[in-house]
N, C-alpha and C positions, 0 to 999 in steps of 0.2 A: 540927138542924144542916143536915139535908139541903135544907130547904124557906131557910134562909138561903146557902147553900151556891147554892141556885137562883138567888138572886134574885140575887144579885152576879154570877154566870155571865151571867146574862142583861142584867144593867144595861151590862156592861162589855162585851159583842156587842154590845148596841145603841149604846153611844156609840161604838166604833168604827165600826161602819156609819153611821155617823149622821156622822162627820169625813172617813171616805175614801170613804165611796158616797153618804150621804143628801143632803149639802150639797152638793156638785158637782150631783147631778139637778137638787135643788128651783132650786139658781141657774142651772144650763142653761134651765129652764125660763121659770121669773120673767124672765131674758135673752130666751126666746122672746115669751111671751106680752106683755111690757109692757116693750118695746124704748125705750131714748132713747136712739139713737144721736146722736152728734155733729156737725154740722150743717159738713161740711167743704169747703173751697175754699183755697186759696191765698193768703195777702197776707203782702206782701214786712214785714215786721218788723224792726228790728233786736235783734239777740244777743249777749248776751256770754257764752264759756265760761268755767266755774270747774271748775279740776283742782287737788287736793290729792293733792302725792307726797312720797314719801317715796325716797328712791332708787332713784330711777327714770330714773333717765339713760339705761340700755340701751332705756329702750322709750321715753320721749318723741320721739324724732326720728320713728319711725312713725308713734305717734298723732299727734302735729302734724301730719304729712304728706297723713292722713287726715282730720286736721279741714279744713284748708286746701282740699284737693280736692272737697269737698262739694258737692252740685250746688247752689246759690244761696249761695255761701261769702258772696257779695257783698252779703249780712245778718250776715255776723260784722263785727261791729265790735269787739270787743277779744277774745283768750282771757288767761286771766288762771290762771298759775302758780302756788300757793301752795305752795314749797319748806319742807317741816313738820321741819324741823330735818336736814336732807339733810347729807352727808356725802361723798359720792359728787360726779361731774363734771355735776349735773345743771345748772347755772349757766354753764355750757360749752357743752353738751347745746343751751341756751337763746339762747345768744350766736350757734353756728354757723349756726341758724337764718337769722341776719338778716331777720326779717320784724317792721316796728312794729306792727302788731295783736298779737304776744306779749308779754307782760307777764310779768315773772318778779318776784314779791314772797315776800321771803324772809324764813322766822322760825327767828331761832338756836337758840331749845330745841322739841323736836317736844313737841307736843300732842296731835295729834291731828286729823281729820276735824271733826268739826264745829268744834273752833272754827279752824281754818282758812275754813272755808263763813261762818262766823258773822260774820268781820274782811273777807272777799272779796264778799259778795253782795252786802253796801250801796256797796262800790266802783264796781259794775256800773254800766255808763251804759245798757244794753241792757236794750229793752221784755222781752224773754224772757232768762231767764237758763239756759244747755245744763250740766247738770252727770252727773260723767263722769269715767272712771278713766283711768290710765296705761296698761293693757294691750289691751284690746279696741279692734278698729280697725270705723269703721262703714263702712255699705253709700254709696253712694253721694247714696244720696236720700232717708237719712237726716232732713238737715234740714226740706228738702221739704213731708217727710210729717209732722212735727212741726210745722210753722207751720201747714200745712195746717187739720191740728184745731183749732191756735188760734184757729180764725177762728169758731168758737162762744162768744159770752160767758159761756155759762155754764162752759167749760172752766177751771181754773187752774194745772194740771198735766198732763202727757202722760209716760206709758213709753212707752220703745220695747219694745223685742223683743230679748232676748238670743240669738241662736241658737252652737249650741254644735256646731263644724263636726266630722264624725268624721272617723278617720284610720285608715290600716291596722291600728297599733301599741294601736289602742283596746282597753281591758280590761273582765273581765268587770266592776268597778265602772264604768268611764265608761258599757257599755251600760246598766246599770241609772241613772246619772244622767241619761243623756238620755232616759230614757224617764220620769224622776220630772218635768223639766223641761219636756215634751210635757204631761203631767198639768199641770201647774202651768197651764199656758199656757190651756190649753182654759178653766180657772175662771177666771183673769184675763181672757179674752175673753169670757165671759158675764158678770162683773161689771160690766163695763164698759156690756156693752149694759144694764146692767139699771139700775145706776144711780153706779156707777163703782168702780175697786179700792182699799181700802184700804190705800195703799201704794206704792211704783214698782219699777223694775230700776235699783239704783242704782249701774248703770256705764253706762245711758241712760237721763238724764231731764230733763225740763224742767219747768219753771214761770214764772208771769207773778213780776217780779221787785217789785214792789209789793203783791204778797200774802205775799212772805218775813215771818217772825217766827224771832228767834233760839233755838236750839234748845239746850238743856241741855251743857254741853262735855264729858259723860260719855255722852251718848247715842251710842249703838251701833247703833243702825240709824236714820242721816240718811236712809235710803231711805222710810223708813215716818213719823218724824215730821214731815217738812218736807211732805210729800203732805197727811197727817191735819192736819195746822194749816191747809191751807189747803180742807181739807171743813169743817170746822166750821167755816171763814165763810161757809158757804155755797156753795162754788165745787165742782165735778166733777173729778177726776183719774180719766183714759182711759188705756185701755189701747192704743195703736196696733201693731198686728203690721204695717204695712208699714213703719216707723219700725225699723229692723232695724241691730243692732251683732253683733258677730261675736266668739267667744271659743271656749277650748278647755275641755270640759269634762276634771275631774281625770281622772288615770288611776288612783288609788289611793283605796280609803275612808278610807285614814287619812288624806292630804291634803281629800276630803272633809269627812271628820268634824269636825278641826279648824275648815276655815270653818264646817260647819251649828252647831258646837258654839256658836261665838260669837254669829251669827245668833239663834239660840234663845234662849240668853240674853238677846239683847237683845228680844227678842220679851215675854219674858217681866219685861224693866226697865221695859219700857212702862209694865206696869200702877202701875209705881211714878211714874214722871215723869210719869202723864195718869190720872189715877186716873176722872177725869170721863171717859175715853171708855169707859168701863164703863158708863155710864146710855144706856139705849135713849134720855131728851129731850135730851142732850148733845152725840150721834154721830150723824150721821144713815147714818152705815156700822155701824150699831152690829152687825148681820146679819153682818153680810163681816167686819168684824173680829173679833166672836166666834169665828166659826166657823170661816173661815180663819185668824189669827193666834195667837188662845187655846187652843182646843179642842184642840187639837195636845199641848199643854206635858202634856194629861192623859197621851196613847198609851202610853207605856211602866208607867204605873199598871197601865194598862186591860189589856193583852196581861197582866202578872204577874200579877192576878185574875182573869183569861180562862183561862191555865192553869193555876193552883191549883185554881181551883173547881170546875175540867171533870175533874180528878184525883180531888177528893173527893169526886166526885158518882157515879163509876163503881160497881159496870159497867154500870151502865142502859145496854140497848144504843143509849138513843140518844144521851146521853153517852159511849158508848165511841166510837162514830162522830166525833161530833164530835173527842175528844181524837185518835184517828186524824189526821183531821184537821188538827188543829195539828203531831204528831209530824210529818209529813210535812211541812210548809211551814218549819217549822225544819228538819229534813232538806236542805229546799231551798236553803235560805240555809248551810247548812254545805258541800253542794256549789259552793254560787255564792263561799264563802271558798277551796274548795280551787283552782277555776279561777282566784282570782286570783294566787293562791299560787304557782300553774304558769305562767302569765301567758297563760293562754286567755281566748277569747270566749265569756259565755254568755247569751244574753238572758233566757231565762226566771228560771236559778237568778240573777243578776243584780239581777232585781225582790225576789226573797224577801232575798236577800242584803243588797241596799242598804236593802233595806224596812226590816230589824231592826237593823242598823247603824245608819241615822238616828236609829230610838227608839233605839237606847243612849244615843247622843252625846243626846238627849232629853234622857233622865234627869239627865246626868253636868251638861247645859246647865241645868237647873234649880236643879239644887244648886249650882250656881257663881253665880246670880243671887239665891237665898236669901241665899246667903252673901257675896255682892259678890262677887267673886272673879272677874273679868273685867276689862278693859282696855282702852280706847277706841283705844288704837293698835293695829295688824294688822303682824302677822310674819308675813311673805311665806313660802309652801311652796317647798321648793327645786325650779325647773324645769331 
C-alpha cells in the first residue's frame, strides 16, 4: 500500500509541476531558443467590428466612443451590433449615436454568442474582422498595433492584451487575479514567440475575415475556437501585448469563479466539438493546447491525490514535511478567504487563495461539461 501510496504521491507532484512550473519554462524556452516572431509594420486595412450584446446599453455608448477614437479609426469601415435578444434601450443606445459606420442588427429571441458571430462575420465587408465585448474600452493604438502584425502572411489571428487596471477598493481576490493573469500573460507571450497561442482574449481579437469558419452555436469559448480553426489551416494566431484593451478585474471569487467555472467548461466541450485537435498530426498547437488548455481540467484530481497520499504515507519524515507543506498553503488560502471576508488586501494569501478557488470551480466546471449542464448565453455578475 505504502510503495502504491508512493507512486500516486508522486505522479500527482509531477503533473502538477509539470502544468504550473514545467510548461511555462519549457515554452519560455522553445520562445527563447527558436523564436518566430511576426514580421511587423503597418498597412492601412480595412475593418469591420463585430459586437454581440446582450443588454448592454449602459456601456455601449463608451465602447463605441472608444472604437471610434482609435488611432487609424479611418480603417473602420463598419462596426456591426448584434442585439442577441436585448430588452433593454440598446437600440436607442444605437440610434443616439448617429454615426453610419454603426450598424445595429437585431435578433428577437437571444441565442447566444457564436451564433450571433456566426449570421455577423459573413456580413463583414472588411479585410480584418475586430471582435470584442461591450464592456472593455481599448488603448488608443489599439488598432494600430493589430494591423500592424497583420502585415505577416503567415498571421491569421492577433490578441491583444487585456490589462486589468487596479484600484484603491481592490481585494484580496482581485490581487490574486491579477497576478493569475500576469502569469497567464508571460505563456501567452512565449507561445507566441514560439510558434503561436492556442486561442485569443476574447474581449480583443482579431482575424483575417476569409479564414472565418462557422463555429458550433453551443460553443462556449468563440475565443479559443474561431483562433484553433484558423491554426489548422495552417495560419499563426499572435499574441500582441502592445494591442492593449483595458477592463476591471473581479473584486470577489465568487464573481470569479462563476465566469472561470464556464470558461472551464468550455475548455473542456472542446474536446467534444474538435475531438481531432487531440492528435499531435491534426493540431499543429497540439503542445499549447494540451498543456495549456487540457492539463489544467486534471488539477483538482491531482491536489485531492496529492493530499490523500502524503496522509497515508506518513510519518516518514520526509512525507511529514511535505504534508507540512501542504497544511500550510491551505492554511494560506483560508487566510486569503478571511481577508476577503473583511474586505482587506492580501497579495501573498491571495495567490494561495485564488489558486484553490480556481481548482474548485475546476472540478464543479468538469462535472457540469460531463454532464452538459452549461449554457452558451452569459449572466452578467452584478457591478
Amino acid at each position: 500500500m505504502t510503495s502504491v501510496g508512493s507512486v500516486i504521491f508522486w505522479v500527482s507532484l509531477g503533473g502538477l509541476a509539470y502544468i504550473y512550473a514545467g510548461y511555462p519554462v519549457l515554452i519560455l524556452l522553445l520562445g527563447r531558443l527558436r523564436r518566430q516572431p511576426a514580421e511587423r509594420r503597418f498597412q492601412p486595412r480595412t475593418v469591420s467590428v463585430v459586437l454581440a450584446a446582450h443588454n448592454e446599453a449602459h456601456h455601449l455608448p463608451r465602447k463605441l466612443a472608444s472604437l471610434l477614437a482609435l488611432d487609424r479609426a479611418d480603417c473602420l469601415l463598419e462596426i456591426l451590433i448584434g442585439a442577441d435578444g436585448c430588452t433593454d434601450d440598446t437600440s436607442g443606445a444605437i440610434a443616439r449615436l448617429n454615426d453610419p459606420r454603426v450598424r445595429l442588427v437585431e435578433f428577437a429571441e437571444r441565442r447566444g454568442k457564436p451564433a450571433v458571430l456566426n449570421d455577423l462575420i459573413p456580413q463583414c465587408q472588411g479585410e480584418i474582422v475586430l471582435l470584442t465585448d461591450a464592456r472593455q474600452e481599448f488603448d488608443r493604438s489599439f488598432l494600430q498595433e493589430c494591423l500592424a502584425t497583420f502585415a505577416d502572411p503567415r498571421i491569421g489571428a492577433v490578441s491583444g492584451e487585456l490589462v486589468l487596471r487596479s484600484h484603491a477598493n481592490d481585494t484580496t481576490a482581485s490581487e490574486g487575479i491579477g497576478l493569475y493573469w500576469r502569469y497567464e500573460k508571460l505563456i501567452r507571450q512565449a507561445e507566441s514567440r514560439f510558434r503561436g497561442v492556442p486561442g485569443a482574449t476574447g474581449a480583443c481579437y482579431a482575424i483575417r475575415r476569409n479564414l472565418f469558419r462557422p463555429i458550433a452555436a453551443d460553443t462556449i469559448l468563440d475565443d479559443v475556437a474561431i483562433p484553433m480553426q484558423i491554426v489548422v489551416q495552417g495560419f499563426r494566431c499572435a499574441f500582441e501585448s502592445a494591442a492593449v484593451a483595458f477592463d476591471r478585474p473581479s473584486q470577489s471569487a465568487g464573481q470569479e469563479a462563476v465566469r472561470k467555472r464556464r470558461t472551464i467548461a468550455g475548455a473542456a466541450q472542446l474536446m467534444r466539438l474538435y475531438p481531432q485537435w487531440l492528435s499531435p498530426a491534426r493540431n499543429p498547437l497540439w503542445l499549447e493546447f494540451v498543456s495549456h488548455k487540457l492539463l489544467r481540467l486534471a488539477s483538482p484530481v491531482l491536489l485531492y491525490a496529492l493530499l490523500l497520499s502524503n496522509a497515508a504515507l506518513l510519518p516518514s519524515p520526509l512525507y511529514s514535511t511535505l504534508f507540512t507543506v501542504q497544511l500550510a498553503f491551505y492554511g494560506a488560502a483560508a487566510c486569503g478567504w478571511v481577508a476577503q471576508f473583511l474586505g482587506r488586501r492580501s497579495r501573498v494569501f491571495g495567490v494561495a487563495y485564488m489558486f484553490l478557488t480556481l481548482n474548485w470551480t475546476t472540478g464543479l466546471a468538469v462535472c457540469d461539461a460531463l454532464r452538459s449542464r452549461y449554457r452558451v448565453t452569459w449572466t452578467k455578475a452584478a457591478t
